[in-house]
FIFILO-958399 format. One line per 8 residues: number of its first residue (from 1); their letters; for each residue x, y, z of N, C-alpha, C. Coordinates in nm, 2 decimals. Layout:
FIFILO-958399
NUM = a = X:Y:Z:X:Y:Z:X:Y:Z ~ ...
This chain:
FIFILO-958399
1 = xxxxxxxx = 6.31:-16.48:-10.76:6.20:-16.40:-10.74:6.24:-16.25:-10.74 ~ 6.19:-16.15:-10.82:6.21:-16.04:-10.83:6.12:-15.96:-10.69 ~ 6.15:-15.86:-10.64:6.10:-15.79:-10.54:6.11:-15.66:-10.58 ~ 6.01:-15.53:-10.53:6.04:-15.37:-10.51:6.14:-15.34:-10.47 ~ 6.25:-15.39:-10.47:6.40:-15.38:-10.36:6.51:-15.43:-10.43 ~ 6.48:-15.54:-10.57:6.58:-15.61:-10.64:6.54:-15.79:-10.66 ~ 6.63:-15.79:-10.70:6.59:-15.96:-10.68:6.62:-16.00:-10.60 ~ 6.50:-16.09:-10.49:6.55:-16.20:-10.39:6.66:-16.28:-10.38
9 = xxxxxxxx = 6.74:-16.24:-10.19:6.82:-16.34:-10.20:6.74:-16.45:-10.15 ~ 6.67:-16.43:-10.08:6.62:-16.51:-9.95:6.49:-16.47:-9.96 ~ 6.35:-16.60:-9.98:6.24:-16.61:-9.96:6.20:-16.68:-9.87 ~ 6.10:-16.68:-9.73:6.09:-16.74:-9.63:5.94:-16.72:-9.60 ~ 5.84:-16.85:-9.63:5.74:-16.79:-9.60:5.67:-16.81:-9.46 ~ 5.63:-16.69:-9.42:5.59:-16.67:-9.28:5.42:-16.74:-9.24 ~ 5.37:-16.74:-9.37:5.20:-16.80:-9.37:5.15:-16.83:-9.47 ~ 5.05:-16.85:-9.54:4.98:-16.84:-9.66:5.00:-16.77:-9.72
17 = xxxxxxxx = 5.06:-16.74:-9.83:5.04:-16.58:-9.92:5.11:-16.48:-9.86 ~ 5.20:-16.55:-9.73:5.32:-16.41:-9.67:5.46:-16.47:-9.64 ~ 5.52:-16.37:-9.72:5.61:-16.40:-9.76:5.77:-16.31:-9.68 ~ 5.84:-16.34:-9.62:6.00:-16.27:-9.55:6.07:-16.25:-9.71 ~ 6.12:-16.17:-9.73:6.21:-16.13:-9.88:6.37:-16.09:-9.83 ~ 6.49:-16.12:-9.87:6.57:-16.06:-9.85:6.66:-16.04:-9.97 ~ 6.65:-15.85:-10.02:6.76:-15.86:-10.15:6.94:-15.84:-10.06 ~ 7.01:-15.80:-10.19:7.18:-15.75:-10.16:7.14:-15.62:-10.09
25 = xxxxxxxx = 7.06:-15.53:-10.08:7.08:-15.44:-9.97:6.94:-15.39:-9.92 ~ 6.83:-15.45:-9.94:6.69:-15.40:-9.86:6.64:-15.57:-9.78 ~ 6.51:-15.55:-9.78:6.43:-15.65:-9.70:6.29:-15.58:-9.70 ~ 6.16:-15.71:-9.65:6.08:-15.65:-9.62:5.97:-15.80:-9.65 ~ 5.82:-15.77:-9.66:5.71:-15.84:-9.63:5.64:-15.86:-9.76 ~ 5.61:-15.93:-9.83:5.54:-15.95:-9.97:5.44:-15.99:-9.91 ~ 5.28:-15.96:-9.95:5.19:-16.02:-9.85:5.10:-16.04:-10.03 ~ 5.05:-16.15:-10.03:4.96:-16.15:-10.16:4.82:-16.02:-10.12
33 = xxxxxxxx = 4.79:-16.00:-10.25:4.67:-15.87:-10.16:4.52:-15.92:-10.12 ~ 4.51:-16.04:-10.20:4.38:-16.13:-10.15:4.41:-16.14:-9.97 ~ 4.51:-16.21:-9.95:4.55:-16.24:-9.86:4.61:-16.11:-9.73 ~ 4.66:-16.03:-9.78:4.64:-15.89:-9.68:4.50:-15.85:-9.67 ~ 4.40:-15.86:-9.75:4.29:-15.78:-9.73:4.19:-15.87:-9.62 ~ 4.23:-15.96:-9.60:4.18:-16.05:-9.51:4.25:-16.07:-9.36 ~ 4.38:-16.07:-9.34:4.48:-16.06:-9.24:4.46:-15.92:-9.17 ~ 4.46:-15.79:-9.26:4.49:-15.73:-9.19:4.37:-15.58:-9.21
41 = xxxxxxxx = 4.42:-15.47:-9.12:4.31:-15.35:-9.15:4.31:-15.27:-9.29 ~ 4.18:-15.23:-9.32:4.20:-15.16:-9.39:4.32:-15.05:-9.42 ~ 4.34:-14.98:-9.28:4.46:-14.92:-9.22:4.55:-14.97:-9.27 ~ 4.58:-15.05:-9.23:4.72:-15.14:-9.25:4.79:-15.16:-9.34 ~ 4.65:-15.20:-9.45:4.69:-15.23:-9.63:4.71:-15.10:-9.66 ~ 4.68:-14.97:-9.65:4.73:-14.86:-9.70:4.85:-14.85:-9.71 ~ 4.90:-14.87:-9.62:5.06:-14.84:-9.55:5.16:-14.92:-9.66 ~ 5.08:-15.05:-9.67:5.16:-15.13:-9.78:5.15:-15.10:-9.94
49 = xxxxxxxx = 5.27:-15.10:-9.99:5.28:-15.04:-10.15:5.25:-15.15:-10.26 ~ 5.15:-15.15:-10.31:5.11:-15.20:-10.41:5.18:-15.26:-10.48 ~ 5.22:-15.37:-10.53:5.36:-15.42:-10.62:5.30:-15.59:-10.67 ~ 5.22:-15.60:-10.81:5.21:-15.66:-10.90:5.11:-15.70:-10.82 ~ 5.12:-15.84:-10.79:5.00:-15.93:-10.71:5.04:-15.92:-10.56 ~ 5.12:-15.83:-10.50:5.14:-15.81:-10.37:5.13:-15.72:-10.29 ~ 5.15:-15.68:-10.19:5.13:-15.54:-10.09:5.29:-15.57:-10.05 ~ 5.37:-15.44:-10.07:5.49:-15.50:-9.99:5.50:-15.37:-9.85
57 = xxxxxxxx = 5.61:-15.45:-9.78:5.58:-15.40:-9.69:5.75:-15.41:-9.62 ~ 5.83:-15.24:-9.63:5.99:-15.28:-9.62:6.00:-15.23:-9.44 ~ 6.09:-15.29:-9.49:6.13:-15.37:-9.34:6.18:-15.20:-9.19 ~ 6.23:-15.08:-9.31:6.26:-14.99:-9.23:6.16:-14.96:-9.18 ~ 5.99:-14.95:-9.21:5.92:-14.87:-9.13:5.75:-14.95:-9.15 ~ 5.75:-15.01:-9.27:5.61:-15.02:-9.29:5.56:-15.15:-9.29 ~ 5.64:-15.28:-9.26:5.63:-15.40:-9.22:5.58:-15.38:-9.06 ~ 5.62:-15.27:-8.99:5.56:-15.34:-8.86:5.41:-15.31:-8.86
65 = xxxxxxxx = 5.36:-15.24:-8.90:5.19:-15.24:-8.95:5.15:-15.40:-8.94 ~ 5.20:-15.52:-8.97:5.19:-15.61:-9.05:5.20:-15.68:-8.87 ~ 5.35:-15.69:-8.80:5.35:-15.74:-8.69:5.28:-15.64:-8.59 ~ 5.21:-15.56:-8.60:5.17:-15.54:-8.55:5.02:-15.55:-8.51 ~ 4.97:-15.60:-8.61:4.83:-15.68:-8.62:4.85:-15.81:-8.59 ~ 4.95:-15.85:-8.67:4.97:-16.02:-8.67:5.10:-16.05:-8.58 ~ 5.09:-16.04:-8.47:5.23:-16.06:-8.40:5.28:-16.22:-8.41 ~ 5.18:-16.25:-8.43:5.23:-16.43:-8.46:5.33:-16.45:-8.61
73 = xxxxxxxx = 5.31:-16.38:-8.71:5.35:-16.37:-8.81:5.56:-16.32:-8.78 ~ 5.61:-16.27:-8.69:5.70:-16.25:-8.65:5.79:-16.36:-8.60 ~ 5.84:-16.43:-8.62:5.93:-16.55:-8.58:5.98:-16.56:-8.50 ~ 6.10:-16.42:-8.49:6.19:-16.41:-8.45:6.16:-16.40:-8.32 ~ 6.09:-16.38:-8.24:6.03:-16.30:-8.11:5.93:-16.31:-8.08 ~ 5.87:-16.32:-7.93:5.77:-16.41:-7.89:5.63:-16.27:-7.89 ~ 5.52:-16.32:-7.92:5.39:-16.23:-7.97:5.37:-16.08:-7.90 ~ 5.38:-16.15:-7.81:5.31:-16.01:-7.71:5.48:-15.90:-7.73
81 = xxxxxxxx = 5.58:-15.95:-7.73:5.70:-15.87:-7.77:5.74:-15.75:-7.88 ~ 5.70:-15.85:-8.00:5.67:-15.84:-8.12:5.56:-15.73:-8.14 ~ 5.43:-15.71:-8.06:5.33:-15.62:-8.07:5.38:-15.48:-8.04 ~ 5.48:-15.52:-7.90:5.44:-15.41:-7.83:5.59:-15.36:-7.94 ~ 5.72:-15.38:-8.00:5.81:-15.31:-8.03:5.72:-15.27:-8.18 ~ 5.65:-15.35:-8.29:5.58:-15.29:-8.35:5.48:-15.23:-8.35 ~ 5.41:-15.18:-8.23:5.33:-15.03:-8.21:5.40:-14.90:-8.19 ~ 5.54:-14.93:-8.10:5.66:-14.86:-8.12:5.64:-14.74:-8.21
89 = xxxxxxxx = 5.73:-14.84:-8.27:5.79:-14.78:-8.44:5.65:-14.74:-8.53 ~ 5.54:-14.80:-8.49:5.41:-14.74:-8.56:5.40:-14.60:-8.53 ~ 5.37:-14.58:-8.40:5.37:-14.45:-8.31:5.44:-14.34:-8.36 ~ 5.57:-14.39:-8.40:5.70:-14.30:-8.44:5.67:-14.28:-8.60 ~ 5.67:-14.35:-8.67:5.65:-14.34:-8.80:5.52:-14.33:-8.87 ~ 5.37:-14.38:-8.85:5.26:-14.36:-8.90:5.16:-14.34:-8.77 ~ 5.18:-14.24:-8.68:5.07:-14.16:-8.63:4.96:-14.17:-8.63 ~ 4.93:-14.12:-8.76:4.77:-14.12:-8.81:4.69:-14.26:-8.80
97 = xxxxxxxx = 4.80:-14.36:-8.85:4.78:-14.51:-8.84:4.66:-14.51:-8.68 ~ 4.70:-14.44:-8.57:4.57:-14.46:-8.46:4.47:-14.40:-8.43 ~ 4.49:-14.30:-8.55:4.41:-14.21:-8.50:4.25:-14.26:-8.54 ~ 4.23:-14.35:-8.62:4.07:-14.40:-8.63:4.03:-14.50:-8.51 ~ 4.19:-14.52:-8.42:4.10:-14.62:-8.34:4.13:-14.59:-8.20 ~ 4.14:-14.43:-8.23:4.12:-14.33:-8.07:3.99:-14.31:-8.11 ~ 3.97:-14.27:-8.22:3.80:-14.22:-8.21:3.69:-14.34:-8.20 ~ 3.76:-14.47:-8.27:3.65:-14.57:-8.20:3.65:-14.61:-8.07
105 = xxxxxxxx = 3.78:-14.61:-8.00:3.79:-14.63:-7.82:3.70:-14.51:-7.77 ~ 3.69:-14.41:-7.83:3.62:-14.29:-7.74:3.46:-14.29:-7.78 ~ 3.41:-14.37:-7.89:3.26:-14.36:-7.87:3.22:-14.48:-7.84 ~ 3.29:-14.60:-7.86:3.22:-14.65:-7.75:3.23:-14.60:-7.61 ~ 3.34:-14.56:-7.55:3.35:-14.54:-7.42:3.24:-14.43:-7.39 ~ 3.20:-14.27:-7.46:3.11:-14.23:-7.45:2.96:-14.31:-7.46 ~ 2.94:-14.44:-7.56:2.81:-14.51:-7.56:2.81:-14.55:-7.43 ~ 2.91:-14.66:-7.40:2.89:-14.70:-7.27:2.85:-14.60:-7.14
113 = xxx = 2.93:-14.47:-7.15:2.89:-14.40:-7.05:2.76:-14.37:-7.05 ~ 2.68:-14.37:-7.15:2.55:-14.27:-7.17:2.44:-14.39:-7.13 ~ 2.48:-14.51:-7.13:2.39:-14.63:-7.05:2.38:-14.62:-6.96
């Protein structure tokens, strides 16, 4: 299997249409895009690079988008773990990534107030 990174050493799939990749010197998340557009946020899928019938998603920065929605999708490490080290590195690397859902936490919380 060829990948945005080289050709697959190592294909491991994590769920339906999601896919663990590993070439000779990268890594990262093949997610079918039917199947990202349904898993994950709109947000989310941005973050991931477009690549033939996939969203990929490499492993230095823009895969945790991915555990970070889907912490179950992470193997290696138990969910609520997995969330909290991929909001992490979200925080650090795509910022903006919260910034639509500070503004949704703040008008409900303003709706609620105004009840």
């Amino acid at each position: 299997m060829h990948t945005p990174w080289g050709k697959a050493q190592t294909k491991q799939q994590l769920d339906e249409g999601v896919y663990w990749v590993t070439t000779a010197i990268h890594a990262g998340l093949l997610i079918e895009k039917e199947r990202a557009q349904a898993l994950l946020s709109t947000r989310a899928c941005r973050i991931g690079m477009p690549w033939n019938d996939f969203l990929a998603f490499e492993q230095e920065h823009a895969m945790m988008v991915v555990f970070y929605e889907q912490p179950q999708l992470y193997p290696w490490i138990e969910e609520e773990l997995s969330a909290k080290l991929a909001e992490d590195a979200l925080r650090l690397r795509y910022p903006d990534y919260f910034v639509g859902e500070k503004a949704i936490k703040k008008r409900y919380l303003n709706e609620d107030a105004s009840h």
